[in-house]
Biopython code that builds the backbone (N, CA, C, O; Angstrom):
import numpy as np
from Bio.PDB.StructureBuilder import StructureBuilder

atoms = [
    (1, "UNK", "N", (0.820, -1.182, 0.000)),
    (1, "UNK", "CA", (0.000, 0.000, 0.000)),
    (1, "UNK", "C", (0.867, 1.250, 0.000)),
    (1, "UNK", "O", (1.895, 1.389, 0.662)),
    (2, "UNK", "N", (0.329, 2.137, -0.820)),
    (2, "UNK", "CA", (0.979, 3.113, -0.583)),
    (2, "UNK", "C", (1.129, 4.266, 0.253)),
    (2, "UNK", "O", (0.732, 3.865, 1.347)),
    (3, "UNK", "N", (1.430, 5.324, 0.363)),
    (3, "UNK", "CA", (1.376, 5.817, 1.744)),
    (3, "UNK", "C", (0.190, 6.745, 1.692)),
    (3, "UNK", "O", (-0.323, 7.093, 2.756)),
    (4, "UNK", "N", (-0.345, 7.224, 0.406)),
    (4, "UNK", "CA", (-1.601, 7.986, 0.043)),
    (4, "UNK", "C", (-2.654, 6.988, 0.445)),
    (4, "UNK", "O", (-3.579, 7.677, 0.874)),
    (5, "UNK", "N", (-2.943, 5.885, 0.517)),
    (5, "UNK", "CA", (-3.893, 5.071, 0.475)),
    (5, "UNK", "C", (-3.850, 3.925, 1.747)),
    (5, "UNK", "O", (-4.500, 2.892, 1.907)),
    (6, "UNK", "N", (-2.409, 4.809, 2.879)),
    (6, "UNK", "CA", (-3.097, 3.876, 4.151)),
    (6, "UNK", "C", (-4.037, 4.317, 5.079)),
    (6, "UNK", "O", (-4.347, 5.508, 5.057)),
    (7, "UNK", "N", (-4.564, 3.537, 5.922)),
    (7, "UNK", "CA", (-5.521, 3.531, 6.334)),
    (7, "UNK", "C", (-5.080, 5.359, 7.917)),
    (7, "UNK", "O", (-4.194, 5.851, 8.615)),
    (8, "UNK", "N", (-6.084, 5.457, 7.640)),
    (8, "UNK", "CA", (-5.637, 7.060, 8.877)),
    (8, "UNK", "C", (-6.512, 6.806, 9.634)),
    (8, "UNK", "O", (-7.653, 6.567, 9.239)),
    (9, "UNK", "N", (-6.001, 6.801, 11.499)),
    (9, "UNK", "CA", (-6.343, 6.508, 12.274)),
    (9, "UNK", "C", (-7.998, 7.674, 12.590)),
    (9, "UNK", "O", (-7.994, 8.774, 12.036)),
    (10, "UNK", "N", (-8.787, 7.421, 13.145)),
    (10, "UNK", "CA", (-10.488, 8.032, 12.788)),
    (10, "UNK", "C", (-9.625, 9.535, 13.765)),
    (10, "UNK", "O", (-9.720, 10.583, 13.126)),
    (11, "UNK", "N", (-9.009, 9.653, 14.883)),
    (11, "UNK", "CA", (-8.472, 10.622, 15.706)),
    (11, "UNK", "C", (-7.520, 11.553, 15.094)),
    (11, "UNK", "O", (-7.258, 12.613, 15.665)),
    (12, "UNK", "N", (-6.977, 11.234, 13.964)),
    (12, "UNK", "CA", (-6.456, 12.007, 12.869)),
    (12, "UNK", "C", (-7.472, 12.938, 12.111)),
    (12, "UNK", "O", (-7.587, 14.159, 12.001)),
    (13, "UNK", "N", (-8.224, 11.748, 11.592)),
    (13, "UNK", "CA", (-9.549, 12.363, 10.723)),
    (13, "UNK", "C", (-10.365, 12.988, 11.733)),
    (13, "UNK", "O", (-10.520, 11.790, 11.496)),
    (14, "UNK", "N", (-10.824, 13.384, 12.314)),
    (14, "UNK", "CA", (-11.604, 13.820, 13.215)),
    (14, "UNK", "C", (-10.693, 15.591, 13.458)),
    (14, "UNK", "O", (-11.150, 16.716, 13.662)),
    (15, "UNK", "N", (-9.696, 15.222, 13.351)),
    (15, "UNK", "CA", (-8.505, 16.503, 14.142)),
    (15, "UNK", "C", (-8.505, 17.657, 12.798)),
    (15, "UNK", "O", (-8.482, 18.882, 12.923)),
    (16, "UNK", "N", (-8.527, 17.109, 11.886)),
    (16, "UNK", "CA", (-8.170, 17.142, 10.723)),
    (16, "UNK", "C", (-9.341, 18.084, 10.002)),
    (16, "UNK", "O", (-9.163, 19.127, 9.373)),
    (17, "UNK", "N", (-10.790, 17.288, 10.331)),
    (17, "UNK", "CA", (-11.847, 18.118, 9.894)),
    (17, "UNK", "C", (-12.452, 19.183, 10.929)),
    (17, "UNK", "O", (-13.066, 20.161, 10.501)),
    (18, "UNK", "N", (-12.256, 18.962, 12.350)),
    (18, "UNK", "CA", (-11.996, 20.092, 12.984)),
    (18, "UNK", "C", (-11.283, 21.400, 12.639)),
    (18, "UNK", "O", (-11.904, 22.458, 12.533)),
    (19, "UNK", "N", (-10.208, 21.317, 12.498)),
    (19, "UNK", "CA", (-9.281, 21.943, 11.727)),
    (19, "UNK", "C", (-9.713, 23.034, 10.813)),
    (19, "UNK", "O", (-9.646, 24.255, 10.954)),
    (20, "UNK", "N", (-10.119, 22.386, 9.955)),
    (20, "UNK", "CA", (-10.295, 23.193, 8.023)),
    (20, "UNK", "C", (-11.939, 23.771, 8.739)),
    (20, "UNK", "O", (-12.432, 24.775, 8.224)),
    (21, "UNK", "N", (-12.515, 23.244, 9.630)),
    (21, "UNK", "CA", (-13.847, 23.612, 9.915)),
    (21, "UNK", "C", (-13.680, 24.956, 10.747)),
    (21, "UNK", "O", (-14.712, 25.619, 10.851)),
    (22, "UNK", "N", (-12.543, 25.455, 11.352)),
    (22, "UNK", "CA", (-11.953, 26.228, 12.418)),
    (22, "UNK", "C", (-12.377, 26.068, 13.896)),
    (22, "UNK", "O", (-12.283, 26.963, 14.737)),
    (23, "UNK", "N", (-12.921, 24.654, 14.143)),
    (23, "UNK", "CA", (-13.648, 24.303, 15.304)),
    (23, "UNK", "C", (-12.754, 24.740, 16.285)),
    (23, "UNK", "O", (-12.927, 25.548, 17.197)),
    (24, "UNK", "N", (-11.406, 23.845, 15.845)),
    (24, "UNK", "CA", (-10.288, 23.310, 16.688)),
    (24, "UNK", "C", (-9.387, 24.776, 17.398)),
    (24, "UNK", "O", (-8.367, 24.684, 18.080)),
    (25, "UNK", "N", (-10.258, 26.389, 16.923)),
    (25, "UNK", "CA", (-9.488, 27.166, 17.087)),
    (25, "UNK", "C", (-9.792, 27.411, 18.666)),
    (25, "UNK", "O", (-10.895, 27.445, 19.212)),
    (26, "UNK", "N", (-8.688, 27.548, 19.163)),
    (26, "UNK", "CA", (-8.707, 28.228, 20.557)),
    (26, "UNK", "C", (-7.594, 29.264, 21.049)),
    (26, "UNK", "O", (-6.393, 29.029, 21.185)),
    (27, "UNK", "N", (-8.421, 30.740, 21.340)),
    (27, "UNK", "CA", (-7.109, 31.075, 21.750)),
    (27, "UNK", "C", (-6.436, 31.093, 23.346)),
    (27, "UNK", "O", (-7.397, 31.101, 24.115)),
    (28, "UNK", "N", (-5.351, 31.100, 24.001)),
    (28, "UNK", "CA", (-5.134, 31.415, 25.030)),
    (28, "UNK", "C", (-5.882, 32.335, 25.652)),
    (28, "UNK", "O", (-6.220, 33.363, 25.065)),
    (29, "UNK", "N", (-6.300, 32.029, 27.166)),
    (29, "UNK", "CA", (-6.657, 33.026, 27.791)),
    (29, "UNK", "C", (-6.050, 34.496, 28.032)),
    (29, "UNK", "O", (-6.503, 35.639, 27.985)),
    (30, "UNK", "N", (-4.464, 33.750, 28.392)),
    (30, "UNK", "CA", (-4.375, 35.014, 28.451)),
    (30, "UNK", "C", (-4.269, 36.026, 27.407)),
    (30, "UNK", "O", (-4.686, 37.177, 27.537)),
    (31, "UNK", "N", (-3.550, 35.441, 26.100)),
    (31, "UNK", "CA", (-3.784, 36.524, 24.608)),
    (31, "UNK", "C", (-4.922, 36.832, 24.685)),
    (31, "UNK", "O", (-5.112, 38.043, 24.569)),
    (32, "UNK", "N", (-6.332, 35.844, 24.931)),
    (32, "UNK", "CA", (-7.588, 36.897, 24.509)),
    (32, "UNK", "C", (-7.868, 38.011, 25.972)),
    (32, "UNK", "O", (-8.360, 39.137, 25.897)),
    (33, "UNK", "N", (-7.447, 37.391, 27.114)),
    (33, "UNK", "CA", (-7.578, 39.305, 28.168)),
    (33, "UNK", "C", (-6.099, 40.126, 28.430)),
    (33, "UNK", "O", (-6.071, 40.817, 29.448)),
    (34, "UNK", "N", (-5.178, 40.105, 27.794)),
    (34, "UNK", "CA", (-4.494, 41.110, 27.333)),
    (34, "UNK", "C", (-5.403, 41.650, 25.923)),
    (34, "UNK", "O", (-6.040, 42.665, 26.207)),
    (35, "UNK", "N", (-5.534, 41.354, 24.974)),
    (35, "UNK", "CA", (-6.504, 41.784, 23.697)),
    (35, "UNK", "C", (-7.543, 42.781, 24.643)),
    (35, "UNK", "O", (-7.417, 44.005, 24.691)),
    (36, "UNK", "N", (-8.402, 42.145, 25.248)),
    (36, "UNK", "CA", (-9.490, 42.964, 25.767)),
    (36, "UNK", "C", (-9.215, 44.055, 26.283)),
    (36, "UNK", "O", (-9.596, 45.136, 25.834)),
    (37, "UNK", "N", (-8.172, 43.823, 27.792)),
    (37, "UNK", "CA", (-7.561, 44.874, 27.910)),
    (37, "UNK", "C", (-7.064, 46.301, 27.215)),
    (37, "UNK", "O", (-7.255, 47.462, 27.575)),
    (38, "UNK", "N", (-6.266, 45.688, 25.944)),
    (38, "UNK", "CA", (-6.168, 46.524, 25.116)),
    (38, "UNK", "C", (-7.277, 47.302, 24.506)),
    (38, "UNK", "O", (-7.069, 48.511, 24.403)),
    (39, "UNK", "N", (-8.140, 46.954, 24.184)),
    (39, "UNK", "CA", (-9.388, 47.525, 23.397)),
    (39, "UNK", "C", (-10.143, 48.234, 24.308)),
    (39, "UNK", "O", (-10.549, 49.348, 23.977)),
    (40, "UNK", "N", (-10.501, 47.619, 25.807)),
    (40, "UNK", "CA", (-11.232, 48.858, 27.043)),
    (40, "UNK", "C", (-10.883, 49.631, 27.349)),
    (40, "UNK", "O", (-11.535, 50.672, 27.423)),
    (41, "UNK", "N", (-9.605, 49.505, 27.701)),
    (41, "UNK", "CA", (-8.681, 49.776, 28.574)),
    (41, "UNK", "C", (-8.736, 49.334, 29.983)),
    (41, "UNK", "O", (-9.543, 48.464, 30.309)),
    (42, "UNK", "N", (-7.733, 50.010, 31.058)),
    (42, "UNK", "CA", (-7.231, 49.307, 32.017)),
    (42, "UNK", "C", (-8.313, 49.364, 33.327)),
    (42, "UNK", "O", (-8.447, 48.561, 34.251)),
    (43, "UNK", "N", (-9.194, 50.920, 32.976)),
    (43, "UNK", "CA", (-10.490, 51.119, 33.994)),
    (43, "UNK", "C", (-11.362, 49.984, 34.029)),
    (43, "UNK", "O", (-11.372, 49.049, 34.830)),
    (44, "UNK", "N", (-12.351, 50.289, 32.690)),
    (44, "UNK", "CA", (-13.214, 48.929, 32.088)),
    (44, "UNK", "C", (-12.300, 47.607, 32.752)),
    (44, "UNK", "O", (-12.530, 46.959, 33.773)),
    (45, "UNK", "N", (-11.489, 47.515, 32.032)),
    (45, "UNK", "CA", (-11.076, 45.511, 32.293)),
    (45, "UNK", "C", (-11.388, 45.417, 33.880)),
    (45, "UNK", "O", (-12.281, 44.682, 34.301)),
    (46, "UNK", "N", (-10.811, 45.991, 34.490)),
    (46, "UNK", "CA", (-11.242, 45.704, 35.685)),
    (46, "UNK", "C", (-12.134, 45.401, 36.225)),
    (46, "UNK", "O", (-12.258, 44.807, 37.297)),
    (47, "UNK", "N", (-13.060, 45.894, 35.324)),
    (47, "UNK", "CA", (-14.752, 44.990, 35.902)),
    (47, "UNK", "C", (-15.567, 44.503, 34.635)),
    (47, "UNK", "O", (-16.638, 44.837, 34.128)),
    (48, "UNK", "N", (-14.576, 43.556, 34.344)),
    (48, "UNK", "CA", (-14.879, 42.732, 32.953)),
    (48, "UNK", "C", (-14.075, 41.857, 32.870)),
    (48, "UNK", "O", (-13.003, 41.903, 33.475)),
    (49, "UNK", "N", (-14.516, 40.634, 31.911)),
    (49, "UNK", "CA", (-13.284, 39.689, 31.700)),
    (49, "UNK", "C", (-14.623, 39.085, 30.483)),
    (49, "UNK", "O", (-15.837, 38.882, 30.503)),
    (50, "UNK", "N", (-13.525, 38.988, 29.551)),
    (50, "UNK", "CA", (-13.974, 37.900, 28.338)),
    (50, "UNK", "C", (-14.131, 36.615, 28.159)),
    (50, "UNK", "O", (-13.006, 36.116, 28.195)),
    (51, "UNK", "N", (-14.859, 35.883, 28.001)),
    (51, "UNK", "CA", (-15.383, 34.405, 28.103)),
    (51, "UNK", "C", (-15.075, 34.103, 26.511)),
    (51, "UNK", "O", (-14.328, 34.627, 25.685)),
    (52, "UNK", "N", (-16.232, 32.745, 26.470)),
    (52, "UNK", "CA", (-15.847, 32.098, 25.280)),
    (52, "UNK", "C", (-16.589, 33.022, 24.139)),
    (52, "UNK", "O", (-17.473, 33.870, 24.261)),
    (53, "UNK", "N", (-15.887, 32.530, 22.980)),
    (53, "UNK", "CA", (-16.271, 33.453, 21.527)),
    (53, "UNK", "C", (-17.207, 31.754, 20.932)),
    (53, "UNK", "O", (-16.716, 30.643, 20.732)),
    (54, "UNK", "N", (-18.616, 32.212, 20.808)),
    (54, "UNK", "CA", (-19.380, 31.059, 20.290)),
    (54, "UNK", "C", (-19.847, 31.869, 18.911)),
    (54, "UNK", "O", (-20.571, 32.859, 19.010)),
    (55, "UNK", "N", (-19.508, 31.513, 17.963)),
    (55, "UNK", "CA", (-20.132, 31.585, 16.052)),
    (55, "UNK", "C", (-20.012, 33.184, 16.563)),
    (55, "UNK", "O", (-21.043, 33.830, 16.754)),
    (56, "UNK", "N", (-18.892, 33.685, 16.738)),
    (56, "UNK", "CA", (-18.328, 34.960, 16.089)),
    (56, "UNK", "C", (-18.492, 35.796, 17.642)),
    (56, "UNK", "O", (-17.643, 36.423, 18.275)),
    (57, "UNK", "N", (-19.545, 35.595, 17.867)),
    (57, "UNK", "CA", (-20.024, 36.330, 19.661)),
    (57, "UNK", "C", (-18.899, 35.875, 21.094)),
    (57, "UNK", "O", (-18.812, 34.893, 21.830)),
    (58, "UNK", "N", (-17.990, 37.505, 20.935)),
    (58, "UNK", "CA", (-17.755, 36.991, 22.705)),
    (58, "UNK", "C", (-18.410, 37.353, 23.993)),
    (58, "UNK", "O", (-18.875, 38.475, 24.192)),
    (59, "UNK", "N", (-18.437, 36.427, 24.827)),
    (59, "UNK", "CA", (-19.229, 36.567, 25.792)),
    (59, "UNK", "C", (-18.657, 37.040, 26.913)),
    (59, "UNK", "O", (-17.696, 36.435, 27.389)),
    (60, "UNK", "N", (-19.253, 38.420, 27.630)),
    (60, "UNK", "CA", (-18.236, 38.945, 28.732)),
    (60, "UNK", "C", (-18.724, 39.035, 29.627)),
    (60, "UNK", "O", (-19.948, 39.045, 29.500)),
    (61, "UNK", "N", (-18.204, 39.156, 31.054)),
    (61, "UNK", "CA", (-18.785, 39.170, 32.508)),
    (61, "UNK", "C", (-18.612, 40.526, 32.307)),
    (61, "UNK", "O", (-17.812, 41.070, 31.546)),
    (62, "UNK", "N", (-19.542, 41.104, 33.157)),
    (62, "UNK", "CA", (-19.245, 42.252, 33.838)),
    (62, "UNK", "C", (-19.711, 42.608, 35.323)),
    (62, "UNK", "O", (-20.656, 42.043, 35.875)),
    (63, "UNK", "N", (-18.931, 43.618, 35.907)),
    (63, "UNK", "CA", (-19.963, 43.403, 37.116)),
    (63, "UNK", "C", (-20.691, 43.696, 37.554)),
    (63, "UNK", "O", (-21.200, 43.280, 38.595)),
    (64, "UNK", "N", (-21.148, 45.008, 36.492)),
    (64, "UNK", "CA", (-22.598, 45.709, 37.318)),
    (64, "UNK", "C", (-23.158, 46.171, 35.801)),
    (64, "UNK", "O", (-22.711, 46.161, 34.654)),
    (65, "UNK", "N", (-24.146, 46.498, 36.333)),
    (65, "UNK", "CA", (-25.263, 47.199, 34.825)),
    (65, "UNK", "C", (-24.598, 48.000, 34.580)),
    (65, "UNK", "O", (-24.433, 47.886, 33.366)),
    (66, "UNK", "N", (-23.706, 49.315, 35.128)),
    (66, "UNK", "CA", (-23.119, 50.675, 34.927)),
    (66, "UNK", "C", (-22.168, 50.177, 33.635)),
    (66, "UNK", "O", (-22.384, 50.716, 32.549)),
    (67, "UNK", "N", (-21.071, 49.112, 33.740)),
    (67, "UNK", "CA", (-20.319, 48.891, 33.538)),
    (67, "UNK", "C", (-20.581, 48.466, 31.729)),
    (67, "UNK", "O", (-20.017, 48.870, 30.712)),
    (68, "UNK", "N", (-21.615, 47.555, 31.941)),
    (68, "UNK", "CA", (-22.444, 46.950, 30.605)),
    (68, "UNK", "C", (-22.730, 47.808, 29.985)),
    (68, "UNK", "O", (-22.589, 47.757, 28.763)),
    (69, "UNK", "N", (-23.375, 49.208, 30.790)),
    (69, "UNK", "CA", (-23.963, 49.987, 29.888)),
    (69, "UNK", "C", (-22.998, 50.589, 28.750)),
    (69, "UNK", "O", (-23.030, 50.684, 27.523)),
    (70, "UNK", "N", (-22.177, 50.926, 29.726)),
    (70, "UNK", "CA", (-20.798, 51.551, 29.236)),
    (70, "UNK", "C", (-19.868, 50.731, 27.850)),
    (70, "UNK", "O", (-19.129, 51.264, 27.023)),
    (71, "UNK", "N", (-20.131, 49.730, 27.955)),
    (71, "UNK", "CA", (-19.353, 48.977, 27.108)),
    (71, "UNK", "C", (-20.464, 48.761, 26.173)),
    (71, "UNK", "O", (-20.028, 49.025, 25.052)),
    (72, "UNK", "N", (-21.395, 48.492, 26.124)),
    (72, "UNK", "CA", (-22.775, 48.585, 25.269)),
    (72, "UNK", "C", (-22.592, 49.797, 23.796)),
    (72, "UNK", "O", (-22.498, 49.562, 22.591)),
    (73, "UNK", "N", (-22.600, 51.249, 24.652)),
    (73, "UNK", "CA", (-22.242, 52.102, 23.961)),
    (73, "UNK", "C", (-21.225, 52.158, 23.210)),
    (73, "UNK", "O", (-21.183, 53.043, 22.356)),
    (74, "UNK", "N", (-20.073, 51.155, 23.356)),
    (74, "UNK", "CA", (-18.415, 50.894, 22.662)),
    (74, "UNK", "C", (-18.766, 50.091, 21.717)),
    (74, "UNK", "O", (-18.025, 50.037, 20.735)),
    (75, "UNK", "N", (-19.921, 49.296, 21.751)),
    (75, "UNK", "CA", (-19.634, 47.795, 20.967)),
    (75, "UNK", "C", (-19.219, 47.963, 19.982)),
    (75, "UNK", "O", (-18.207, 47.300, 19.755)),
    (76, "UNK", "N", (-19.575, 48.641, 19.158)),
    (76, "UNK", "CA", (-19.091, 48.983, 17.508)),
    (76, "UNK", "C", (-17.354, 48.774, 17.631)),
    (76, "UNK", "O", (-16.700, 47.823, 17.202)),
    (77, "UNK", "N", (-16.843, 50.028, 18.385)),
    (77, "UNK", "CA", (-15.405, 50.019, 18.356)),
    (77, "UNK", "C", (-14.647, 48.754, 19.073)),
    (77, "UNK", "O", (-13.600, 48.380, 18.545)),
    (78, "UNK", "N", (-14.952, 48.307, 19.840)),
    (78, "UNK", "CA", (-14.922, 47.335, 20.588)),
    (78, "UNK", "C", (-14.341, 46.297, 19.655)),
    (78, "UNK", "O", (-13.178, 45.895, 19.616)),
    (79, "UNK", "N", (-15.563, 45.873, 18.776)),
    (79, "UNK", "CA", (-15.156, 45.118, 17.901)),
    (79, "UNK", "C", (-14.267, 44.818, 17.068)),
    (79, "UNK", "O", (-13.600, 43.814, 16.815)),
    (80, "UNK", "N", (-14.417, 46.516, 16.425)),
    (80, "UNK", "CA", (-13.221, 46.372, 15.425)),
    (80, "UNK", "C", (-12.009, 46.334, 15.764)),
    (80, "UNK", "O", (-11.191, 45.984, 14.914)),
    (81, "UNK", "N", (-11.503, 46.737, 17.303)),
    (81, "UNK", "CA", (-10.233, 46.876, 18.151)),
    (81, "UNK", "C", (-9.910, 45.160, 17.984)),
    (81, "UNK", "O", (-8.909, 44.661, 17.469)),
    (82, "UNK", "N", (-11.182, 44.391, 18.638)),
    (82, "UNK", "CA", (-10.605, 43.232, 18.993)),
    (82, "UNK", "C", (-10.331, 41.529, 17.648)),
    (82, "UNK", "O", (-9.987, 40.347, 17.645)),
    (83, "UNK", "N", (-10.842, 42.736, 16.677)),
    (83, "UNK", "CA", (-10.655, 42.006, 15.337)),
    (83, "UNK", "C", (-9.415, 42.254, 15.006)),
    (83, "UNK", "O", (-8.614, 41.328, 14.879)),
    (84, "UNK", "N", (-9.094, 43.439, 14.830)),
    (84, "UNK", "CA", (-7.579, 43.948, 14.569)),
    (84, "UNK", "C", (-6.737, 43.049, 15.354)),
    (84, "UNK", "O", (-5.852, 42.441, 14.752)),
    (85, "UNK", "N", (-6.894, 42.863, 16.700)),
    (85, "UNK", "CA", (-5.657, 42.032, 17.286)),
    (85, "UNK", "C", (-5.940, 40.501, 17.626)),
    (85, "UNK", "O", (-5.120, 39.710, 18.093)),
    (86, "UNK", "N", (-7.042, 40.290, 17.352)),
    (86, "UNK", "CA", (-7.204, 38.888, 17.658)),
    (86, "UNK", "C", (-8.070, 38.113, 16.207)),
    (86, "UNK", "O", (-9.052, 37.378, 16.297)),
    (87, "UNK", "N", (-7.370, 38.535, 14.916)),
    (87, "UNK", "CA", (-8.150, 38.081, 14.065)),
    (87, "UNK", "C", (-8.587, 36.466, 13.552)),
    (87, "UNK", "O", (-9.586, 36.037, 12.975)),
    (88, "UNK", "N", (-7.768, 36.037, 13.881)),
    (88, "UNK", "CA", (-7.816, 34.585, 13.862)),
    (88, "UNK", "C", (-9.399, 34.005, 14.583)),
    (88, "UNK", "O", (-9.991, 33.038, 14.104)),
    (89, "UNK", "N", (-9.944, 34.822, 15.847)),
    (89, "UNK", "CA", (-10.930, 34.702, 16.665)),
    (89, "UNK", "C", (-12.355, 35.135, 15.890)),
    (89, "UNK", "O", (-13.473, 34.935, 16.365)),
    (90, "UNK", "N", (-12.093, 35.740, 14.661)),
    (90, "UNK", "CA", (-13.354, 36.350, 14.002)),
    (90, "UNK", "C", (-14.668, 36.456, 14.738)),
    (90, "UNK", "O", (-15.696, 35.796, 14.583)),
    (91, "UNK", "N", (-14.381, 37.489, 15.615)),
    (91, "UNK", "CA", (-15.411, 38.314, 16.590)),
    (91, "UNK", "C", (-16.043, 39.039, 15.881)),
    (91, "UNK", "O", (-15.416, 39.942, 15.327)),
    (92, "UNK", "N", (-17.774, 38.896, 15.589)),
    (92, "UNK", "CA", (-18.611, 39.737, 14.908)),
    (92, "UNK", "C", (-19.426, 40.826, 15.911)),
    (92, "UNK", "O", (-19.976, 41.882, 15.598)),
    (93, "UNK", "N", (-19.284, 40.096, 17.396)),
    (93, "UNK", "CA", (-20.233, 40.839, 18.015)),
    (93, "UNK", "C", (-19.835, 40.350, 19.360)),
    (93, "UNK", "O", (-19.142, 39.381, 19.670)),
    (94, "UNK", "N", (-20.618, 41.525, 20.315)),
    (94, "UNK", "CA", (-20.715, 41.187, 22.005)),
    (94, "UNK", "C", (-21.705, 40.600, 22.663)),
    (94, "UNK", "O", (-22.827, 40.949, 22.295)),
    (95, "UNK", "N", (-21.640, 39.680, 23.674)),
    (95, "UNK", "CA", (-23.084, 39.598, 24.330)),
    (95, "UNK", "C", (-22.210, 39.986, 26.291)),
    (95, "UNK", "O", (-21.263, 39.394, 26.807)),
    (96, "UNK", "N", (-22.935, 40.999, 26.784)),
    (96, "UNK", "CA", (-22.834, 40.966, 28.065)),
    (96, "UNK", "C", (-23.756, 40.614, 28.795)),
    (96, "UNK", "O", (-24.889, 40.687, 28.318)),
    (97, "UNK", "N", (-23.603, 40.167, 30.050)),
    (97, "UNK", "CA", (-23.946, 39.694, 31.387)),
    (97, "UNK", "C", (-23.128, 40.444, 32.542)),
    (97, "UNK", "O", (-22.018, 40.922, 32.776)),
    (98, "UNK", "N", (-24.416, 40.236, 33.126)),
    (98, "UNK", "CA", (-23.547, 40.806, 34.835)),
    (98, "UNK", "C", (-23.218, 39.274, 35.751)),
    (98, "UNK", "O", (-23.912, 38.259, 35.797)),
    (99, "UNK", "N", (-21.927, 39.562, 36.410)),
    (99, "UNK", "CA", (-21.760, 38.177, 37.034)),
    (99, "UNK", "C", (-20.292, 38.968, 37.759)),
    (99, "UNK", "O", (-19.787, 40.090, 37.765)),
    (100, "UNK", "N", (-20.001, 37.572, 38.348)),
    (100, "UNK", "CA", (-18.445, 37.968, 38.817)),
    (100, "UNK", "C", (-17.772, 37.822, 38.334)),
    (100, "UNK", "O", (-17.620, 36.787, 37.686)),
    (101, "UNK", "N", (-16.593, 39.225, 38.381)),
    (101, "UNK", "CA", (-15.579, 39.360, 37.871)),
    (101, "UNK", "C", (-14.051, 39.128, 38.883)),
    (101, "UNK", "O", (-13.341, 39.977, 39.419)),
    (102, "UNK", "N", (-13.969, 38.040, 38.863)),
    (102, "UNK", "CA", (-12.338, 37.887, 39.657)),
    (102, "UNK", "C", (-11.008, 39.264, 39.530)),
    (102, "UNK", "O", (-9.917, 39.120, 40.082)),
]
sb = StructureBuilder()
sb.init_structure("model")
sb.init_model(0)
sb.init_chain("A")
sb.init_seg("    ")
for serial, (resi, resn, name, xyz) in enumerate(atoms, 1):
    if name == "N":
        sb.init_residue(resn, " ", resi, " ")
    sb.init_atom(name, np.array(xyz, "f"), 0.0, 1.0, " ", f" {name:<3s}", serial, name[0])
structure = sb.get_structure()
């Protein structure tokens, strides 16, 4: 057999179509809240932290309504900040919540 035509283990194939699908993308935590950081700045982050990015949407804690509101009004720029540095993440949009912020 040749080497085009041996058999590939299903955990290959599986990795593989993850992959080309961009499932398999993940970025570091900490690259994606330095990124955030960058784009709020250092006031905001402090009562925020970025969660997971699900079909383009990242999802952020915040800790109070004030805070949401505030970043609400950014979303536009927000975005395009965190596309610029984290493009690989293809962030279309925000969803906030209030919760705790460590």
């Amino acid at each position: 057999m040749s080497r085009q035509n041996a058999p590939q283990r299903i955990g290959d194939v599986v990795a593989q179509l993850l992959s080309r699908r961009g499932y398999a993308r993940e970025l570091s935590p900490a690259i994606e809240d330095q990124a955030w950081r960058e784009a709020v700045g250092n006031a905001l982050a402090e009562h925020s932290r970025p969660g997971r990015t699900r079909r383009g949407v990242l999802e952020v804690t915040v800790r109070n309504s004030t805070v949401m509101q505030e970043l609400v009004f950014q979303r536009t720029e927000l975005v395009k900040k965190l596309t610029e540095r984290l493009p690989e993440a293809k962030i279309s949009d925000l969803r906030f919540r209030v919760g705790v912020v460590d």
